[in-house]
C-alpha positions as CSV (number, residue, x, y, z in Angstrom):
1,X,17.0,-11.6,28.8
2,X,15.4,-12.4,25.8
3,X,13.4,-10.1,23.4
4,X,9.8,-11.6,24.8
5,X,10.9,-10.9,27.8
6,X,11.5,-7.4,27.1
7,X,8.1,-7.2,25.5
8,X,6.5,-8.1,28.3
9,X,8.2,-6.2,30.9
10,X,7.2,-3.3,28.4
11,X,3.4,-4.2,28.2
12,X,3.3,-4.4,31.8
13,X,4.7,-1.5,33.0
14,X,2.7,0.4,30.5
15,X,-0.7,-1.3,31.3
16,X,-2.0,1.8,33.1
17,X,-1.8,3.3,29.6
18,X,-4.7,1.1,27.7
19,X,-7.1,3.8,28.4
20,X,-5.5,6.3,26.1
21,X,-4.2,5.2,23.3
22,X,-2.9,5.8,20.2
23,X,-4.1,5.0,16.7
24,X,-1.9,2.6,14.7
25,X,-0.4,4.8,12.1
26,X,-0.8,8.4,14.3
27,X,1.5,11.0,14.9
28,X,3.1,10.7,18.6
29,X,5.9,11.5,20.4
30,X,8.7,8.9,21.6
31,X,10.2,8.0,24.7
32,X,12.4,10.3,23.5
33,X,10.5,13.4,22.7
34,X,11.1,13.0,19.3
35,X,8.3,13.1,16.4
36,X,6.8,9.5,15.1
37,X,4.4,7.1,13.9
38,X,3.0,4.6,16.0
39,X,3.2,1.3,14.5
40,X,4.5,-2.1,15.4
41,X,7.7,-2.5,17.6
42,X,8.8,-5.1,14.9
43,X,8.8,-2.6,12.1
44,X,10.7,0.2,14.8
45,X,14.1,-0.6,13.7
46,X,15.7,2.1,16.6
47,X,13.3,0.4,19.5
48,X,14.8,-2.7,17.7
49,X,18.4,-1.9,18.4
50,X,17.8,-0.7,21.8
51,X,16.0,-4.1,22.8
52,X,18.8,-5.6,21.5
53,X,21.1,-3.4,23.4
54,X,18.8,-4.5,27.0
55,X,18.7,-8.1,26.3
56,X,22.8,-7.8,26.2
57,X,23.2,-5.7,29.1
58,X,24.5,-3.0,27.0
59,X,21.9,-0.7,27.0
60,X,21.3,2.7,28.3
61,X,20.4,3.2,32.3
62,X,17.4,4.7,31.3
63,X,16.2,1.9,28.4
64,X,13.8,0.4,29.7
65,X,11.9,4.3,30.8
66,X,12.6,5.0,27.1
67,X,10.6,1.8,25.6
68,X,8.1,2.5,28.0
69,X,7.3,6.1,27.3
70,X,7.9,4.8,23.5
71,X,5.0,2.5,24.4
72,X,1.9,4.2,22.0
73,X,-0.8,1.0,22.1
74,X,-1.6,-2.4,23.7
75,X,-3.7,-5.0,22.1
76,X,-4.7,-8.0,23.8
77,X,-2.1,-11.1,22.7
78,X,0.0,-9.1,20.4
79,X,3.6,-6.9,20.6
80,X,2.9,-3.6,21.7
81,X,2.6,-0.5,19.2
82,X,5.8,2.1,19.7
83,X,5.9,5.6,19.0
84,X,9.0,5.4,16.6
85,X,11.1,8.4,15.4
86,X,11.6,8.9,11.9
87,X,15.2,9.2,11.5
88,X,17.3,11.3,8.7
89,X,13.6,12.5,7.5
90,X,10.2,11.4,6.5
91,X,10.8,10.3,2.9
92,X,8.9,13.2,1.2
93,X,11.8,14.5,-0.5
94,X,11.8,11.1,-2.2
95,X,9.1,11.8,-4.1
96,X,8.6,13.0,-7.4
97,X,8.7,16.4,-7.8
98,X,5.7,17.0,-10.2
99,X,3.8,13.9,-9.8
100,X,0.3,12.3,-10.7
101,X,0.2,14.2,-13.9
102,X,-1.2,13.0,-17.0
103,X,0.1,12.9,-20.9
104,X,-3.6,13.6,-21.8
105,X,-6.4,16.0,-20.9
106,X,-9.3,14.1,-22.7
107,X,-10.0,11.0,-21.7
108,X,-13.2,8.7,-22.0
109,X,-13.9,6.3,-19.1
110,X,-17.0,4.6,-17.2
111,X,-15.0,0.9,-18.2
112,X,-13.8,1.9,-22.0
113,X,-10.0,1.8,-23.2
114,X,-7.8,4.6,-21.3
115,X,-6.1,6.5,-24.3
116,X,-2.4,6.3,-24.7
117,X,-0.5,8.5,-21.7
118,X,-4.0,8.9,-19.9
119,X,-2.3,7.2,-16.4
120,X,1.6,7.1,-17.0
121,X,2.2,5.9,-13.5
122,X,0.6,2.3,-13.7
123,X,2.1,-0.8,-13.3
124,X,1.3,-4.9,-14.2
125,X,2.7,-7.5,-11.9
126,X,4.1,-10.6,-13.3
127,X,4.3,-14.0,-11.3
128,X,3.2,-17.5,-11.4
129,X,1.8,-19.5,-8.3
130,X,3.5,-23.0,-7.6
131,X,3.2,-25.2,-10.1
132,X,0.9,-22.9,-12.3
133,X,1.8,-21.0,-15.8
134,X,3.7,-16.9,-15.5
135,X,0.8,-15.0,-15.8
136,X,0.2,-10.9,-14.8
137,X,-1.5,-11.3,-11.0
138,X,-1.8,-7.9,-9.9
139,X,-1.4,-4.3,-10.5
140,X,0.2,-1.7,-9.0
141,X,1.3,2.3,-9.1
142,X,4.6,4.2,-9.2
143,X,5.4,6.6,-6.5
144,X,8.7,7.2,-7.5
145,X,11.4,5.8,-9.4
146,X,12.2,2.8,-7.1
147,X,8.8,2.0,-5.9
148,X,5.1,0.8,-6.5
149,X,2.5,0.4,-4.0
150,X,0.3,-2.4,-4.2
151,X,-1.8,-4.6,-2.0
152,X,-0.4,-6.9,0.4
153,X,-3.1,-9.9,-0.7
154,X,-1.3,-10.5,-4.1
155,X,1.9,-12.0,-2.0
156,X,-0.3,-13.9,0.5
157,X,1.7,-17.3,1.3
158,X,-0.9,-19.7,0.7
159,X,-0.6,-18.6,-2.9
160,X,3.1,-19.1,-2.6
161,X,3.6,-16.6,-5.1
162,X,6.8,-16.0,-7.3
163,X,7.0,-12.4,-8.6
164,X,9.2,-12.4,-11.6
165,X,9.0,-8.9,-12.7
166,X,7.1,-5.5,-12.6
167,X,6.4,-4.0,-16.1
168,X,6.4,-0.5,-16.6
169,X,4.5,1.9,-19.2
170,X,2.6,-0.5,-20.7
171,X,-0.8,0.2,-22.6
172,X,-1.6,-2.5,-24.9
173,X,-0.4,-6.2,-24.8
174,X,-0.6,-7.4,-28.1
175,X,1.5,-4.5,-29.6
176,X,5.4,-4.2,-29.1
177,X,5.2,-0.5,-29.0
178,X,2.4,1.8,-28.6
179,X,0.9,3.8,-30.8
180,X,-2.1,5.7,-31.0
181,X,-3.3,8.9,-33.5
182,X,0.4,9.1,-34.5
183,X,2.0,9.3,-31.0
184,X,4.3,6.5,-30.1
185,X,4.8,5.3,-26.5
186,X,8.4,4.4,-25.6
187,X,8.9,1.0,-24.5
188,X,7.3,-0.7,-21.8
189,X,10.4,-1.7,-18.8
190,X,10.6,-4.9,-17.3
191,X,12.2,-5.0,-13.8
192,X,13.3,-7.3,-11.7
193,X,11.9,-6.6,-7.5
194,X,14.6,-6.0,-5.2
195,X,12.0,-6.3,-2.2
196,X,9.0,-6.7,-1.5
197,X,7.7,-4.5,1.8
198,X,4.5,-6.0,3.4
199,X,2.4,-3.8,5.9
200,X,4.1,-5.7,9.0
201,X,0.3,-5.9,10.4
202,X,-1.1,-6.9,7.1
203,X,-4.0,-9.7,7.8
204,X,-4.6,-8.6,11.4
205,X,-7.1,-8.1,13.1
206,X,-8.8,-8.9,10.2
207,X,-8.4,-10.7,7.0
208,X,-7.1,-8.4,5.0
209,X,-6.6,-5.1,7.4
210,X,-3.7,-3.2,6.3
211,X,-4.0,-4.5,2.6
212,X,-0.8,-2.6,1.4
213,X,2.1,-3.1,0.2
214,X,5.3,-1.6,-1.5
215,X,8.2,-3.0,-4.1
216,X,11.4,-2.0,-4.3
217,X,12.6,-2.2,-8.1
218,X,16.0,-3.3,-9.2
219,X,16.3,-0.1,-10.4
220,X,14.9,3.0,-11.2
221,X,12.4,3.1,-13.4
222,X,12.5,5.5,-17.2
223,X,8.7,5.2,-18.0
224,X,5.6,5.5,-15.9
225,X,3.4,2.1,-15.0
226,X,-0.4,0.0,-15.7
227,X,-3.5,-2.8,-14.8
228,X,-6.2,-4.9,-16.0
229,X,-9.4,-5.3,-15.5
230,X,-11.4,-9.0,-14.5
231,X,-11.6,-10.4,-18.0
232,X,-7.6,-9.6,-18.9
233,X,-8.1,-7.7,-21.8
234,X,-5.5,-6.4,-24.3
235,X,-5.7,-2.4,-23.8
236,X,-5.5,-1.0,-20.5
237,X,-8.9,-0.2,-18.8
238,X,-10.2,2.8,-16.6
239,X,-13.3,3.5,-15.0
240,X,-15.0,6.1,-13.0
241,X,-16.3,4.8,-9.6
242,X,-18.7,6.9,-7.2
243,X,-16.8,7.0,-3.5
244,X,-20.0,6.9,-1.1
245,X,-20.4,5.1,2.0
246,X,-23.6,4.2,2.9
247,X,-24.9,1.2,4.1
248,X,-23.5,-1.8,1.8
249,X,-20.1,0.5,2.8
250,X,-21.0,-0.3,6.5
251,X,-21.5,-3.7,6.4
252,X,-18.1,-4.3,4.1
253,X,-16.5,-2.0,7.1
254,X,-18.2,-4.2,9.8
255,X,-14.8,-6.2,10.5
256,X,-12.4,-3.7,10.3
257,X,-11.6,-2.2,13.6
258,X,-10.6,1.4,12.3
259,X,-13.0,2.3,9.6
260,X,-10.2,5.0,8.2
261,X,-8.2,1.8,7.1
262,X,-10.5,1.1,4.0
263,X,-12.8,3.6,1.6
264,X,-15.8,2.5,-0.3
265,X,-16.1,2.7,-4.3
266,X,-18.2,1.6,-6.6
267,X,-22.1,0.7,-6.8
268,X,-23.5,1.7,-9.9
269,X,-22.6,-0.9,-12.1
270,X,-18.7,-0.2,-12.8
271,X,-16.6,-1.9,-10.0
272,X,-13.2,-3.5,-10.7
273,X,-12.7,-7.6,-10.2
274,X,-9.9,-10.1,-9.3
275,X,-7.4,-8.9,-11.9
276,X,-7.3,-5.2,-10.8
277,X,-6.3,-6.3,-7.5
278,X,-3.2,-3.7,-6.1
279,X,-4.2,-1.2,-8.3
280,X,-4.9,2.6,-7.7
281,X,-8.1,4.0,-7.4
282,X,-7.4,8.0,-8.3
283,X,-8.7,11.3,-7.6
284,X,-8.7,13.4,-10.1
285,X,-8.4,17.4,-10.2
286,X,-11.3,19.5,-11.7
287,X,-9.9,19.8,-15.1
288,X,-8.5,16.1,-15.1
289,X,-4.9,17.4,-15.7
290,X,-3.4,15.7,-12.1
291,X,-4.4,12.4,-10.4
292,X,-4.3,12.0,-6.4
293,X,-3.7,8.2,-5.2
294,X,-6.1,8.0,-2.7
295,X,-7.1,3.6,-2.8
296,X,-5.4,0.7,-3.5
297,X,-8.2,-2.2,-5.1
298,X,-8.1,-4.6,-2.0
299,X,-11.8,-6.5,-1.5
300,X,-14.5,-7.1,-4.2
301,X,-17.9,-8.8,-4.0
302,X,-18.1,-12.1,-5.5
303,X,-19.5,-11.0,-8.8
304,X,-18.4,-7.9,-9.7
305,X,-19.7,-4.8,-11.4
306,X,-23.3,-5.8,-9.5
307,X,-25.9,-3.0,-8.8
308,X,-25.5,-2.0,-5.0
309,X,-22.6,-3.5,-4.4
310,X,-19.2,-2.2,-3.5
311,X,-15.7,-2.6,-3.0
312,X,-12.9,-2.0,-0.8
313,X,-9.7,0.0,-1.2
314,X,-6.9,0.5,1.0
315,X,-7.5,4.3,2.3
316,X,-4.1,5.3,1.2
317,X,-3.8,8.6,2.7
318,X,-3.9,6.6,6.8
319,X,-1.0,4.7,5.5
320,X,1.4,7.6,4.6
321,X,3.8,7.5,7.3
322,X,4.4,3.8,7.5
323,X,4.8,4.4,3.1
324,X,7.6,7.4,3.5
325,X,9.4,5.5,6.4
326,X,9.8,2.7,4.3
327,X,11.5,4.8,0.8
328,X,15.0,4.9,0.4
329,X,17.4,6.1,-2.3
C-alpha cells in the first residue's frame, strides 16, 4: 500500500469530522491521547513512521484507528492536518534564558540610526540569486544560539536563491568594528547555514500564508544579530510602527483564510520595504529595557512608507508550536 493510499483511507474514514475541526497550529490531542499541534502529516515525523510501518505491513493492529483519531483537519485537495505529539519536550528549554534584552535604555527611533547594542539579537542574510552579484537579501532575528527566524519568501524557488552566510552582531557596514561614544562592539560572526526550515505550508492557501521560516547555523552563535532598511544603508535602522487594524488591515487580510496568521503595522508614514524583508517587528516593555518578537516583515505595499498604507508581518506568536518543534541542540 503506498503512502497516498494511506492518506486517503485516512481522509475518508475521518470525513464525518469536517464539521469540527481544528485550527492549523492548535493545541489537540492525538490518536494517542497525547498533547500536540495540529499541522501537516508531512511535517509529523511519528505519524510519518507509522505510515511507513502500514504501508509495510508492519504496523500496529490498531494503526490505522490511531491515524484516524490523529486526524485534526481536512481541506479540500490537500494531505490532511494530524494532531502530532511533541516528543522529548516542546523546545522551550532551548531558549535563552534572559532573552530580548537590550545593551541600551535610550534609544531614538521613528526611521533614524539604532545606537550601538540598541537590538543585539538581529541578523543580515547573505546570498546571491542565479547568475546575479552576493548581496545581503534579507534579515532575520536570533532566538537562540543555533537559530534565526525569518520569512519563508526570501528562499522562494523562483529566486533560486543561494544563501552563503548569516552575519551576526553587525551595526555598521562600512566599519570593521563598531564603535560608538567610546564603546566598542565585538566583531560581527559570519556563519555558514546548516538548514534552512520552511513552514511546510508556506505559500498555501495563499501566496504567502505561513511566511516563516527558521535557519539552523553551523554553529552557535557568540554575538547577537541585524537588518536594513529599503535604500541599504550603512548603519543599522529602526523604526517605530503603530500596530492597528482597521480597514486597509482588512483588505491586506482579505486572502488569508485565518486572519491570526498575519498582524498589521505601519500607516503613518514609517513602514519598512523590500530589504527589511524576514526581519522582526518588536514589542517593547514600558521602560524599553526588553523586546517581545511578535512579527516577521512579510508583505509591503508597492511604494513604501505611503500614508494609509500598511504592511504585513507574520503574527509570530500563532506560529510558536510549529517554531519549538522544530529547535534542537
Amino acid at each position: 500500500m503506498g503512502h497516498v493510499n494511506v492518506a486517503v483511507v485516512v481522509v475518508a474514514a475521518m470525513a464525518a469530522l469536517v464539521g469540527c475541526q481544528t485550527q492549523q497550529g492548535s493545541s489537540c490531542v492525538d490518536g494517542n491521547g497525547q498533547a500536540g499541534t495540529c499541522i501537516s502529516i508531512r511535517s509529523c515525523q511519528p505519524l510519518q513512521q507509522l505510515v511507513q510501518a502500514l504501508r509495510t505491513n508492519t504496523g500496529p493492529p490498531n494503526g490505522f484507528q490511531i491515524l484516524r483519531r490523529s486526524v485534526c483537519n481536512i481541506q479540500i485537495n490537500r494531505e490532511p492536518l494530524v494532531c502530532c505529539a511533541s516528543s522529548g519536550g516542546t523546545g522551550l528549554d532551548l531558549l535563552p534564558k534572559r532573552c530580548g534584552v537590550t545593551g541600551l535604555v535610550d534609544r531614538i527611533v521613528d526611521g533614524e540610526d539604532a545606537p550601538l547594542l540598541a537590538w543585539p539579537w538581529m541578523a543580515l542574510l547573505r546570498g546571491k540569486a542565479r547568475g546575479q552579484p552576493s548581496t545581503w537579501i534579507c534579515g532575520g532575528v536570533l532566538i537562540n544560539a543555533r537559530y534565526v527566524l525569518t520569512a519563508a519568501h526570501c528562499f522562494k524557488s523562483i529566486f533560486q536563491i543561494e544563501l552563503e552566510f548569516v552575519r551576526i552582531g553587525e551595526h555598521t557596514l562600512s566599519t570593521v568594528q563598531d564603535c560608538e561614544n567610546g564603546l566598542c562592539a565585538p566583531l560581527a560572526q559570519d556563519i555558514l547555514v546548516e538548514q534552512i526550515i520552511m513552514h511546510p505550508e508556506y505559500g498555501s492557501p495563499c501566496k504567502e500564508c505561513n511566511d516563516i521560516a527558521l535557519l539552523r547555523l553551523s554553529h552557535p552563535a557568540q554575538l547577537n544579530p541585524s537588518p536594513l532598511n529599503p535604500v541599504t544603508p550603512d548603519v543599522l535602522q529602526q523604526v517605530l510602527l503603530p500596530i492597528n487594524e482597521g480597514n486597509v488591515c482588512n483588505q491586506l487580510k482579505s486572502g488569508y483564510p485565518n486572519r491570526r496568521w498575519t498582524l498589521c503595522a505601519g500607516g503613518e508614514g514609517k513602514d519598512t520595504c523590500k530589504g527589511d524583508s524576514g526581519g522582526p517587528l518588536i514589542l517593547s516593555n514600558k521602560i524599553g529595557t526588553k523586546g517581545f518578537v511578535v512579527g516577521i516583515t512579510s508583505v509591503g505595499p508597492k511604494v513604501c512608507g505611503r500614508q494609509k498604507t500598511q504592511a504585513l508581518y507574520t503574527n509570530v506568536h500563532f506560529y510558536v508550536p510549529w517554531i519549538l518543534k522544530n529547535l534542537r541542540p
